[in-house]
Structures are given as C-alpha cells and as structure tokens.
N, CA and C of each residue as an Amber inpcrd file, in Angstrom:
protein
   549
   0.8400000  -1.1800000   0.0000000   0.0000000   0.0000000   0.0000000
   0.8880000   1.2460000   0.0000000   0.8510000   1.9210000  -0.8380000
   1.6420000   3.3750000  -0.8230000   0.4570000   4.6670000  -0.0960000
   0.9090000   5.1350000   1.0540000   0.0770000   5.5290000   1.5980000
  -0.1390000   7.0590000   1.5610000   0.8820000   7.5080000   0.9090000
   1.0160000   8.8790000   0.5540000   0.2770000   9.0130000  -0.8880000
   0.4550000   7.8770000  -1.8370000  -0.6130000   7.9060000  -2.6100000
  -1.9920000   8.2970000  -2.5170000  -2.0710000   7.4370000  -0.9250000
  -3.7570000   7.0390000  -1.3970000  -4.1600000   8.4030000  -0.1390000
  -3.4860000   8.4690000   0.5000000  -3.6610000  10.1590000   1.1060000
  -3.7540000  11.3440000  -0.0950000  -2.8770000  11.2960000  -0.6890000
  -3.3820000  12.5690000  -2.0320000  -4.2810000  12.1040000  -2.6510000
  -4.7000000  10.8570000  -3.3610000  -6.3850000  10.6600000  -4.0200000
  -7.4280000  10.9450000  -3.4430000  -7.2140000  10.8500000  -1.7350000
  -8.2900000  11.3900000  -0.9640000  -8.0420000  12.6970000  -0.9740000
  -7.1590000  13.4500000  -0.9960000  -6.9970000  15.0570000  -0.7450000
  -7.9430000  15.2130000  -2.0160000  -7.4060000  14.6880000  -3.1910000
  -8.4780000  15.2470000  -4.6290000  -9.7410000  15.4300000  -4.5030000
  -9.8330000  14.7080000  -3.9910000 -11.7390000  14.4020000  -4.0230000
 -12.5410000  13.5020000  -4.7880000 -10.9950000  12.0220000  -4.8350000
 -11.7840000  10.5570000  -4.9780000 -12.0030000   9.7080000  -4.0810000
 -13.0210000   9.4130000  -3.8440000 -13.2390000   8.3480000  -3.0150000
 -13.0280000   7.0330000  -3.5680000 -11.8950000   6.6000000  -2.7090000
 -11.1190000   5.7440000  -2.9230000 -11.4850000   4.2180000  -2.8200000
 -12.3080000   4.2430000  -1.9120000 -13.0990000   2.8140000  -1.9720000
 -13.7170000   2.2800000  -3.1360000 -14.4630000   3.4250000  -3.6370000
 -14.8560000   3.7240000  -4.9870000 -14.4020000   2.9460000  -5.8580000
 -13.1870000   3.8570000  -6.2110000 -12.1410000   3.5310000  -7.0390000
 -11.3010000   2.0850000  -7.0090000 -11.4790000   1.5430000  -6.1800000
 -10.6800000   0.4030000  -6.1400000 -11.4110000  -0.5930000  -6.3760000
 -13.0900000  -0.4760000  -5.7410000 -13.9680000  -1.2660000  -6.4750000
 -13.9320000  -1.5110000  -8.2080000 -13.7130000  -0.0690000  -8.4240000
 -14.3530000  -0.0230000  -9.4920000 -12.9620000  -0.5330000 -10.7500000
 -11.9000000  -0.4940000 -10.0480000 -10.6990000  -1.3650000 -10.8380000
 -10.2230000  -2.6060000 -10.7460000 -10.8240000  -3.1700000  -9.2770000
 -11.4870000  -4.3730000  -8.9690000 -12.2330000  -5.4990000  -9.5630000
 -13.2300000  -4.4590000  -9.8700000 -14.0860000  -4.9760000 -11.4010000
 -13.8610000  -5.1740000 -12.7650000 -12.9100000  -4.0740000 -12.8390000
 -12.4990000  -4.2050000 -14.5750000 -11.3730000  -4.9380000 -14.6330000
 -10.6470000  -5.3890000 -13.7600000  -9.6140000  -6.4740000 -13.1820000
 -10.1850000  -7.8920000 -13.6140000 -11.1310000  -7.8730000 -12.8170000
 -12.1290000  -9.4030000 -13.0770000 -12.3930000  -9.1120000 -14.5750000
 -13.1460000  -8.1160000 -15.3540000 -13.5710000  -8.1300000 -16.7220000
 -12.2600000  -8.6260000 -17.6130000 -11.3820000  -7.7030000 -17.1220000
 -10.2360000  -8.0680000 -18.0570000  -9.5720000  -9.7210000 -18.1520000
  -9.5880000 -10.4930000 -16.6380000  -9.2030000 -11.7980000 -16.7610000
 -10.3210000 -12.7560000 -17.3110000 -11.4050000 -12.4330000 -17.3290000
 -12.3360000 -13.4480000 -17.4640000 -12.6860000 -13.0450000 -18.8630000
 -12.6180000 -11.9560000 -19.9110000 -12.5050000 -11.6750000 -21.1820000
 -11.7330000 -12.6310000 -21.5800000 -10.2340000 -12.7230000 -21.2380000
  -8.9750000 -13.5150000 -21.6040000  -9.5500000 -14.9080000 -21.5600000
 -10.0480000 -15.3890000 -20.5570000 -10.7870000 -16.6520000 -20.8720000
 -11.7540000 -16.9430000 -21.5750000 -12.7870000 -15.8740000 -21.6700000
 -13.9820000 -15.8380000 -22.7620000 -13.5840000 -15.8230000 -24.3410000
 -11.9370000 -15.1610000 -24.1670000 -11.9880000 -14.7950000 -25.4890000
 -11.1510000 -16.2790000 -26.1770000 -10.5500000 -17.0330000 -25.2310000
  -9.5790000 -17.9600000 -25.6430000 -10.8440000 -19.1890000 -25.9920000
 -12.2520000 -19.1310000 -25.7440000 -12.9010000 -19.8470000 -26.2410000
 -13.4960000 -19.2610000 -27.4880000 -13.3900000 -18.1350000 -27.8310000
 -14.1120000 -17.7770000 -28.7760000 -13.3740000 -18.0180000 -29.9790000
 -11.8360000 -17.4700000 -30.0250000 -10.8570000 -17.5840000 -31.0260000
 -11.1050000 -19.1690000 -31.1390000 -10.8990000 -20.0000000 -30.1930000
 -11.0840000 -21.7260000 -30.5420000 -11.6890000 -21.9890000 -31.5310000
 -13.1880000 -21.4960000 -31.7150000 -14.1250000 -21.3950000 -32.0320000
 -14.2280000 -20.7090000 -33.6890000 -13.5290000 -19.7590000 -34.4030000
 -13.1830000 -18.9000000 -35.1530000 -12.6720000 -20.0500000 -35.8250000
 -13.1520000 -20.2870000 -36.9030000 -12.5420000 -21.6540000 -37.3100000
 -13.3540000 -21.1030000 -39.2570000 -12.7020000 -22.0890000 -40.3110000
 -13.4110000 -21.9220000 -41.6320000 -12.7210000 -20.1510000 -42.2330000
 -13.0910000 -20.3620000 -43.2360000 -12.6700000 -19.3890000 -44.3910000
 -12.6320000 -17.9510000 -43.7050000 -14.2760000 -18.0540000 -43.2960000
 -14.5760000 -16.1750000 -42.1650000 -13.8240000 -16.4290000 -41.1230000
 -13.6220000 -16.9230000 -40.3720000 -13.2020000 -17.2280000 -38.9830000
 -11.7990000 -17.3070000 -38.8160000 -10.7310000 -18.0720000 -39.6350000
  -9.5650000 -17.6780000 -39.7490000  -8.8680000 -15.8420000 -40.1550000
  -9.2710000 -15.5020000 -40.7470000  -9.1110000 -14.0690000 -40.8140000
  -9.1970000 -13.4640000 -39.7400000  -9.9920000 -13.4320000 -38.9070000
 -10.3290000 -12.7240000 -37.4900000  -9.7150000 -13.3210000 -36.2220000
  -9.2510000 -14.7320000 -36.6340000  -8.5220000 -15.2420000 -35.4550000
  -7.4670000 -14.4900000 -34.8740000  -6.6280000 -13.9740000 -35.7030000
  -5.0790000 -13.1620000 -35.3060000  -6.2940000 -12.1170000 -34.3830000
  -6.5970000 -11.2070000 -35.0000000  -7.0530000  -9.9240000 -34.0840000
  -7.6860000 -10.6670000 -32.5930000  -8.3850000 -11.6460000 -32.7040000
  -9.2160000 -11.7310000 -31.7180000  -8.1360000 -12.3280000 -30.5850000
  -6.8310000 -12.9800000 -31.0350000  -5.7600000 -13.1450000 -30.2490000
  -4.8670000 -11.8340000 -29.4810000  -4.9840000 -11.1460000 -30.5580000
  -4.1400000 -10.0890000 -29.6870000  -4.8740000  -9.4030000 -29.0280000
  -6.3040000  -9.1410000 -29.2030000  -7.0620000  -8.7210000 -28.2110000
  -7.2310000  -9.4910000 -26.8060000  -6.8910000 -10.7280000 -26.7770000
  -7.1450000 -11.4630000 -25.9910000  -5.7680000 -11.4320000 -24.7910000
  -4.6510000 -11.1910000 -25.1730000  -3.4350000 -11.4260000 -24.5160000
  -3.3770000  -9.5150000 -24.2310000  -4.0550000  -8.7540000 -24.8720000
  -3.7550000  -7.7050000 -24.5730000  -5.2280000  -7.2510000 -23.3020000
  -5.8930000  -7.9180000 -23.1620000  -6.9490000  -8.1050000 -22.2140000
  -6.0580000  -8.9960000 -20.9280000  -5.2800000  -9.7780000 -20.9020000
  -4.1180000 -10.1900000 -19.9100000  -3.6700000  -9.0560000 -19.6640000
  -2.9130000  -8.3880000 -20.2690000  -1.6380000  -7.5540000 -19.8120000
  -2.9600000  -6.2180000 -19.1750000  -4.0230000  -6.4240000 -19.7960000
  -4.5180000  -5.1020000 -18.5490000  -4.8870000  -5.7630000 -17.5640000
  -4.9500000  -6.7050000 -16.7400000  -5.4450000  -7.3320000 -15.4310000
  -4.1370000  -6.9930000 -14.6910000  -2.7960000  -7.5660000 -15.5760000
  -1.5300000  -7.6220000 -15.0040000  -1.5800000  -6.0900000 -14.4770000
  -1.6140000  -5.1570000 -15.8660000  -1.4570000  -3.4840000 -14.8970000
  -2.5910000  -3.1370000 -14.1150000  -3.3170000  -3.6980000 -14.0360000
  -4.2710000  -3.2700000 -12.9280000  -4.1370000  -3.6110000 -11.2040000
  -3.5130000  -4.8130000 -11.3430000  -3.8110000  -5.1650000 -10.0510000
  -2.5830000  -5.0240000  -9.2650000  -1.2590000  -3.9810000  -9.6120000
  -0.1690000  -3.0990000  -8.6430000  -0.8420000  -2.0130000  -7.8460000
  -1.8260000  -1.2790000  -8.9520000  -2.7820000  -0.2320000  -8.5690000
  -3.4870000  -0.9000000  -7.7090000  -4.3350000  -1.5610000  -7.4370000
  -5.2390000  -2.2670000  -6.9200000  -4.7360000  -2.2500000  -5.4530000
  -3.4440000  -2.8750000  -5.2080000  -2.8910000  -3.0180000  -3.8880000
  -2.2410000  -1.3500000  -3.4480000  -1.5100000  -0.3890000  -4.3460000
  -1.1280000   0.4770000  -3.9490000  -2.4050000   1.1760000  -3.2850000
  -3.4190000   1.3180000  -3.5900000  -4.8230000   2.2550000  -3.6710000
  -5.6460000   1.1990000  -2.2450000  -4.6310000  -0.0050000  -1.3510000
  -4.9720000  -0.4820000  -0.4920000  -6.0700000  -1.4730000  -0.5590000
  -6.0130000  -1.7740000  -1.8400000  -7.5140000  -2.5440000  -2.4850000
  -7.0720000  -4.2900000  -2.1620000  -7.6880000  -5.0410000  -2.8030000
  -7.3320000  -7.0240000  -2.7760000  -7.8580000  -7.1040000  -3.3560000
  -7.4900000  -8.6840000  -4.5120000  -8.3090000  -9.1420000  -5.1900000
  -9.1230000 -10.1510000  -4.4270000 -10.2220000 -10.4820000  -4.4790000
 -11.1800000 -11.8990000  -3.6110000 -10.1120000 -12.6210000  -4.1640000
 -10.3770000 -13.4560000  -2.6950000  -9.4740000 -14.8290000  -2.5910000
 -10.2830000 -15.9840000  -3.7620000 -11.7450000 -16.0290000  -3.9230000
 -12.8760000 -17.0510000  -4.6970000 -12.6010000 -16.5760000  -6.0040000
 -12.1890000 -17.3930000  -6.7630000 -12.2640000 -16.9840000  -8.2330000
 -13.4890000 -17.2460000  -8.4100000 -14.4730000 -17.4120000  -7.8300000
 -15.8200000 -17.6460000  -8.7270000 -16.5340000 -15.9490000  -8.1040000
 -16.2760000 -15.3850000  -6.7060000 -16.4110000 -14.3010000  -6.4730000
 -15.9670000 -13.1460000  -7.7680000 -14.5630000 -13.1580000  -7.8690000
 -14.2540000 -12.1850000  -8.5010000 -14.5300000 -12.4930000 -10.3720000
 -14.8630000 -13.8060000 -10.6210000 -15.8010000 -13.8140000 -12.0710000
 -16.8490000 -13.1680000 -11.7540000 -18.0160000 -13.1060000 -10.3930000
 -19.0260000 -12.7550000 -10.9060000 -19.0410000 -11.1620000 -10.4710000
 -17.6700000 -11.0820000  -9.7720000 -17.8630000  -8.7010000  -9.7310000
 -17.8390000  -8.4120000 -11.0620000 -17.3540000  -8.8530000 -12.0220000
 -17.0040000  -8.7030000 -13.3430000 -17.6590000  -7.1400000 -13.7630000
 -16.7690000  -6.1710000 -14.3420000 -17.6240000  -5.0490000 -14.7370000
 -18.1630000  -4.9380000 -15.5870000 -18.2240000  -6.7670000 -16.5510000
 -18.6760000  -6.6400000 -18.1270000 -19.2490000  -7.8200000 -18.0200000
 -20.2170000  -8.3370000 -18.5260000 -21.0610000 -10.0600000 -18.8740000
 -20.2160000 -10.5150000 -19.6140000 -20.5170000 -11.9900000 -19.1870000
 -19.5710000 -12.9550000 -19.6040000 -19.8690000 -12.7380000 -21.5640000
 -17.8690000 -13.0130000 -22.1110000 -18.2520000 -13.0310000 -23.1480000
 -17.8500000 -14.0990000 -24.1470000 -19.5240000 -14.6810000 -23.4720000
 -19.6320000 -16.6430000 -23.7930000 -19.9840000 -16.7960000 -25.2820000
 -20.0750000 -17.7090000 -25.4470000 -19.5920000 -18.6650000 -27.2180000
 -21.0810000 -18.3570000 -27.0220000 -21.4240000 -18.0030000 -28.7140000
 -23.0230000 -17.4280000 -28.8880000 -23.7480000 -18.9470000 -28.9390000
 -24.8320000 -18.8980000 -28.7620000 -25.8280000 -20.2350000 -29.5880000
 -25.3160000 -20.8520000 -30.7360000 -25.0450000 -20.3540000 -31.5160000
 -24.3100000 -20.8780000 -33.0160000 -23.0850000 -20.3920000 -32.5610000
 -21.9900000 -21.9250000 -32.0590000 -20.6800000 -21.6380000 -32.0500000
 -19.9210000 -21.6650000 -33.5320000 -20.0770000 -22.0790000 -34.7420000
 -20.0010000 -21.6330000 -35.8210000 -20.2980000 -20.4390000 -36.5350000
 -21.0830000 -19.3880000 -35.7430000 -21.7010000 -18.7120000 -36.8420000
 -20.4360000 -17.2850000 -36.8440000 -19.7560000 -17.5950000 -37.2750000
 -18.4660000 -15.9990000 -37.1660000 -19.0730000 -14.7660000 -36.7060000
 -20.4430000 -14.2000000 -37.5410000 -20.8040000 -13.0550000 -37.1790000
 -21.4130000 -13.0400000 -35.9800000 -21.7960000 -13.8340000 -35.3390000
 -22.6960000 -14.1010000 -33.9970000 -21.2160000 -13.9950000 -32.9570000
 -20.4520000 -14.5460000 -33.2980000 -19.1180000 -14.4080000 -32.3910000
 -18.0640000 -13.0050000 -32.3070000 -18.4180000 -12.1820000 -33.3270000
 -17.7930000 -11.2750000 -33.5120000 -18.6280000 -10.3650000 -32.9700000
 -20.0610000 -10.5030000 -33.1210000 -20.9630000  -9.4400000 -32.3190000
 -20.4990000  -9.8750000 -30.6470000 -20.2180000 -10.6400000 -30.0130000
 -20.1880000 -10.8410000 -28.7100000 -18.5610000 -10.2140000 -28.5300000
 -17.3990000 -10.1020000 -29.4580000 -16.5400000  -9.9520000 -29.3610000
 -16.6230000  -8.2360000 -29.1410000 -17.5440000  -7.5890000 -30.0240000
 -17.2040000  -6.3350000 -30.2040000 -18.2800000  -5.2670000 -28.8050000
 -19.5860000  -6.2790000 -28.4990000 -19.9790000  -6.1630000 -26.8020000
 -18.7940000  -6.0760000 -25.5840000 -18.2800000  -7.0300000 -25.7320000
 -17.0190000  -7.0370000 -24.5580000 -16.4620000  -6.0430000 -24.9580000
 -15.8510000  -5.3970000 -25.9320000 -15.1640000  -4.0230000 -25.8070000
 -15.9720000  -2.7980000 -25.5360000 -16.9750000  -3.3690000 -26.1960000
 -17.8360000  -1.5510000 -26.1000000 -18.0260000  -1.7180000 -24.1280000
 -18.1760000  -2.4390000 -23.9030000 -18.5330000  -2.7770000 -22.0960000
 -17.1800000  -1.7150000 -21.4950000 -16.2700000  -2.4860000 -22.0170000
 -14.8160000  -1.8500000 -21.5020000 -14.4560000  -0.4080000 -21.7530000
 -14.8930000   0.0390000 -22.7610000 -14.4500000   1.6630000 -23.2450000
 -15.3080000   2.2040000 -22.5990000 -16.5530000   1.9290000 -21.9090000
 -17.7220000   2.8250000 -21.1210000 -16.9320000   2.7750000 -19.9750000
 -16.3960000   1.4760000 -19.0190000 -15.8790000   1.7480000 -18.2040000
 -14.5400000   2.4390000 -17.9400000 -13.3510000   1.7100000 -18.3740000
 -12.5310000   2.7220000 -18.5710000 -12.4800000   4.4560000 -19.0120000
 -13.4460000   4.8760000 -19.5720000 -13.6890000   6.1650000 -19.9170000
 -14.6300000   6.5560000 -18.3340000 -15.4090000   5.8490000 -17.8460000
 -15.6110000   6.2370000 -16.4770000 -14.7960000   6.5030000 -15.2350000
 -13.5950000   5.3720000 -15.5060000 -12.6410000   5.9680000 -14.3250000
 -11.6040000   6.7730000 -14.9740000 -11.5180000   7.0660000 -16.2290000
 -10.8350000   8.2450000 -16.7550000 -11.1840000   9.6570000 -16.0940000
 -12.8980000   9.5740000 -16.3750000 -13.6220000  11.3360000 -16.0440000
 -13.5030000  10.9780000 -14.2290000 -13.5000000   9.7340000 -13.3820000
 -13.2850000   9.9850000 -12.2140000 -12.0830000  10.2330000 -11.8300000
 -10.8920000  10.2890000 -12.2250000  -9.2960000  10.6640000 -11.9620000
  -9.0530000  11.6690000 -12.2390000  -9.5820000  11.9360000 -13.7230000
  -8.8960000  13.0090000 -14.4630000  -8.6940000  14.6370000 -13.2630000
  -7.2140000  14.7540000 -13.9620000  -6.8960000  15.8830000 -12.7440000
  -6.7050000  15.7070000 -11.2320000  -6.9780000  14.4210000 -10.7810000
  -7.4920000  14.1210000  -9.4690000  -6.2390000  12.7480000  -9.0010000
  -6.4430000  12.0960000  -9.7970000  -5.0150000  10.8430000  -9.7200000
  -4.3330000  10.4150000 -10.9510000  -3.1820000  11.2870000 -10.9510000
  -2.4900000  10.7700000 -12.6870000  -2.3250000   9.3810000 -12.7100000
  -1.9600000   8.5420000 -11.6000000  -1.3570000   7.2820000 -11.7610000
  -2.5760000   6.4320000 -12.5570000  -3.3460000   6.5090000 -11.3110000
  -5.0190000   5.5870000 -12.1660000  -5.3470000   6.2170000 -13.4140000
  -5.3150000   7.6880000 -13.5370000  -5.7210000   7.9630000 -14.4610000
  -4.6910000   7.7400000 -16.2620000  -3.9410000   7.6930000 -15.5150000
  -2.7800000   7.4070000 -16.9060000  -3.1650000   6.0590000 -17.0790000
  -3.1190000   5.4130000 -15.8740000  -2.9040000   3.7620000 -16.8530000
  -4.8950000   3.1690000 -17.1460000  -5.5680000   3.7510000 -16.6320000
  -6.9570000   3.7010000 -16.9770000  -7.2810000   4.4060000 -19.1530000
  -6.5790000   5.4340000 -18.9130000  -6.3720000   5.7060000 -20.2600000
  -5.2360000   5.0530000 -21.3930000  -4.1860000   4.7740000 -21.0240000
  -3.4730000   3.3010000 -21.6050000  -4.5690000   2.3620000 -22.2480000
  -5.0680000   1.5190000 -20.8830000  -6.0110000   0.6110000 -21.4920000
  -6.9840000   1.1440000 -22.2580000  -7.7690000   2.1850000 -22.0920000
  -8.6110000   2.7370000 -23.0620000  -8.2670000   3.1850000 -24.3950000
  -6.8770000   3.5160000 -24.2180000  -6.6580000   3.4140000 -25.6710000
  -6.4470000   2.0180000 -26.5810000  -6.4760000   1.1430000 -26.0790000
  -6.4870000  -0.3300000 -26.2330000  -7.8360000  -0.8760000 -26.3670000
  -8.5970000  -0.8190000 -25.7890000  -9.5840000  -1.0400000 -25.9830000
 -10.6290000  -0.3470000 -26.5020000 -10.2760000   0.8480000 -27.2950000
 -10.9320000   1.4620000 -28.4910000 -10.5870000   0.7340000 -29.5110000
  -9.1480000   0.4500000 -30.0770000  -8.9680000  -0.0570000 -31.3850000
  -9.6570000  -1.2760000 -31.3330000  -9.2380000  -2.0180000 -30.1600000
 -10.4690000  -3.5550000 -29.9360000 -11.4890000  -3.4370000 -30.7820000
 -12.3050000  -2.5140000 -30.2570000 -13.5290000  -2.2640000 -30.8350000
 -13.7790000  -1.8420000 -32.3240000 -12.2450000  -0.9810000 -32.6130000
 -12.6390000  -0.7190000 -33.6830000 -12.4490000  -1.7280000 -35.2270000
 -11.5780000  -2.8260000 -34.5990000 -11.3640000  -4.0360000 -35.0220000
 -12.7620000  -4.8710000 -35.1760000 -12.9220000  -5.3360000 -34.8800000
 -14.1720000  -5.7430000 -34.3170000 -15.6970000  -5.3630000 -35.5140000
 -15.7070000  -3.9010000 -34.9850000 -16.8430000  -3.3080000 -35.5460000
 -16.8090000  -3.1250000 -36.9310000 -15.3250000  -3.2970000 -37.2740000
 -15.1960000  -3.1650000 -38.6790000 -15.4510000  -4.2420000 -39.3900000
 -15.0000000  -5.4450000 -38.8000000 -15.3150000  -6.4880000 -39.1410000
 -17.0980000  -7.1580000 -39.3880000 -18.2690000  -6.4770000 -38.2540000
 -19.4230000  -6.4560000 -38.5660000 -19.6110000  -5.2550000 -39.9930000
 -18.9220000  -4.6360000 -40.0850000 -19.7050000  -3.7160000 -41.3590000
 -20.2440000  -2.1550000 -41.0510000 -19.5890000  -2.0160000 -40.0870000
 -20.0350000  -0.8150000 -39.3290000 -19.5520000   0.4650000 -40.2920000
 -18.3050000   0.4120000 -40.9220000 -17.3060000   1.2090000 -40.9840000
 -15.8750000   1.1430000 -40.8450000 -15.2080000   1.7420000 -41.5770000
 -13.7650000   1.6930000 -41.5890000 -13.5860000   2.2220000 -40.6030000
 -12.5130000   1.8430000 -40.1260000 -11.9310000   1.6510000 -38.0660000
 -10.4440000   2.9020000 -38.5180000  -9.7800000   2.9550000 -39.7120000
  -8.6330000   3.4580000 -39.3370000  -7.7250000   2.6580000 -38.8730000
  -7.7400000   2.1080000 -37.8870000  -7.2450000   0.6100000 -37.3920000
  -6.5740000   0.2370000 -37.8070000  -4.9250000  -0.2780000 -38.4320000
  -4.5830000  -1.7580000 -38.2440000  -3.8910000  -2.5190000 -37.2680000
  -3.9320000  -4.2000000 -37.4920000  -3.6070000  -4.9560000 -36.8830000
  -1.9400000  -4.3910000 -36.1990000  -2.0610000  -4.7160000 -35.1310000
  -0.6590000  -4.7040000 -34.3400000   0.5170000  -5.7840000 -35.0430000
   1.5320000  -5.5390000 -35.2230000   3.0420000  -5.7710000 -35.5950000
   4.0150000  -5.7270000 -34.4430000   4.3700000  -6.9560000 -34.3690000
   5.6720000  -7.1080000 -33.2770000   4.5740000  -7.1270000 -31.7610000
   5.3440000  -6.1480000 -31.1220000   4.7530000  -5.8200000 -28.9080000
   3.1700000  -5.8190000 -29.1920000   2.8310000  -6.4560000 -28.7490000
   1.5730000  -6.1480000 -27.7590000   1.0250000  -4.6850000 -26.8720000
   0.2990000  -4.5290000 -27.0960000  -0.1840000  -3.6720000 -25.5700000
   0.9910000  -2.5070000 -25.8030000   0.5070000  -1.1580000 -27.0240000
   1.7040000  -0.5090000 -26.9300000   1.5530000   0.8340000 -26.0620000
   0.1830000   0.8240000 -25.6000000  -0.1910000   2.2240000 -24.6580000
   0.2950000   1.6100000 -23.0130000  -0.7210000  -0.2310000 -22.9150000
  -0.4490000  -0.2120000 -21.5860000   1.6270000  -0.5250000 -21.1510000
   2.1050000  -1.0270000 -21.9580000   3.2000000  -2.0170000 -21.9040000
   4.3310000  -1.1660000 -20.5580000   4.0220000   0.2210000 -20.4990000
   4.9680000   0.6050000 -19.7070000   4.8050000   0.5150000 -18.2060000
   3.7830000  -0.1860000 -18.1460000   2.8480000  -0.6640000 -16.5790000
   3.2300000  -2.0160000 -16.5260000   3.4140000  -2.3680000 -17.1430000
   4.1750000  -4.3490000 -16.9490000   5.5150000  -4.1710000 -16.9790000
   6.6250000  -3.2180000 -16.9500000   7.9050000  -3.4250000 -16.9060000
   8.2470000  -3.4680000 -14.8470000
C-alpha cells in the first residue's frame, strides 16, 4: 500500500473505496474476457473465422496484460483481489463473453466480441472522467487501457460492417499504450 498515494487521491476528491472497487471490477472483466476470449478464437474456425482469429488473439493477450497493470494499482490504492475466483468472475464489470448459440456462426461471435469491448471503453472512460486531474497514476494507466480497448472495438466493428476503423492490426509488442505498466 503506498500511503502517501492514497492520502493525495483522498486530498483530490476521490473516493477511494470507490475507485478500487471499481478497478477491482475491470480487473475481473479483463481476466475473465482472456478466458472468454480464448474460447471464442477456438471457435473462429473456416474461411470467415480464420481471418479474425489473429485480431481476436491479440485482443485477448492484450486483455491479460490489462489485469496484469491493474492489479499493482489495486494493492497500492490499499484494495485485494477476492481470494474465490468464482467471487471475482461474478464482480465482473462486463457479462460474460460466452460462445453465442451458433458456435459456428463468425458473425454471432464477432458481435459478442465487439460487446465485450464496447462494455470496456464505457468503463474505462468512467474511471478516466473519475481521476482526471485528481489521480495521474489511475488515471494514466486507466487511459493506456482505453486506448487499447478502443482499437479492440474498432477491429471488431469493422469487421461487422459498421465502418472503416482506421485501425490496423498490431506488428511485433503487444499492448503498446499499456506495456509501460508491466515493466
């Protein structure tokens, strides 16, 4: 626990319990995505489904590396993760994101793929506007992941037909907003 930290987040005017819940939660979203998503890519199979496999991988390992930067914060900010992994699946700040009815159907899997992100950019953009100005630390690495989990989405959505994302696929590192929180 860094306690001079969590003394200036309270000087700001965050309530800190708050806050630790609430990274607590996107902690759980982020590990249990990584598992949701390692069934879904399984699943991504055939002509449509191979194409989308790579993205839905690096989304998936880059949904790891934000649990990893989340949960230093978690303890500095005096927080714990539940000891019950079935506890901290169900704080989850996002619904499970389970293999659709038609585990074949690509577009049915890609719509559940591109739910789990839009879940994540509402939250992360929530503890963005709760830091901002108030705790750079949370707030820097809350915006890291949010910048990560926009392109997610915009991967994703492009792939339903939404629109061109701007987007491309990542080359080489992983995780190039959060990566300086895992060294």
């Amino acid at each position: 626990m860094a306690r001079v930290a969590i003394e200036m987040v309270k000087k700001s005017g965050v309530d800190v319990d708050q806050l630790v819940e609430l990274l607590v939660n996107n902690a759980a979203a982020e590990l249990t995505t990584y598992y949701y998503y390692t069934i879904l890519r399984a699943n991504l199979i055939g002509l449509k489904g191979e194409g989308i496999k790579e993205i839905a991988e690096t989304a998936r390992i880059e949904d790891r590396n934000h649990f990893e930067a989340l949960v230093p914060r978690i303890y500095e900010l005096g927080g714990k993760l539940p000891e019950d992994m079935k506890e901290f699946h169900d704080c989850s700040a996002c619904p499970p994101a389970s293999l659709p009815k038609k585990p074949n159907d690509v577009m049915e899997i890609l719509k559940v793929l591109v739910e789990a992100e839009r879940c994540a950019v509402r939250g992360y953009t929530h503890i963005c506007n709760l830091t901002a100005g108030k705790d750079h630390r949370t707030y820097d690495l809350a915006q890291s992941i949010l910048n990560e989990e926009i392109e997610h989405e915009s991967w994703f959505s492009e792939f339903l037909g939404e629109g061109p994302s701007g987007h491309f696929l990542r080359r080489g590192d992983s995780s190039p907003f959060v990566s300086k929180f895992l060294k």
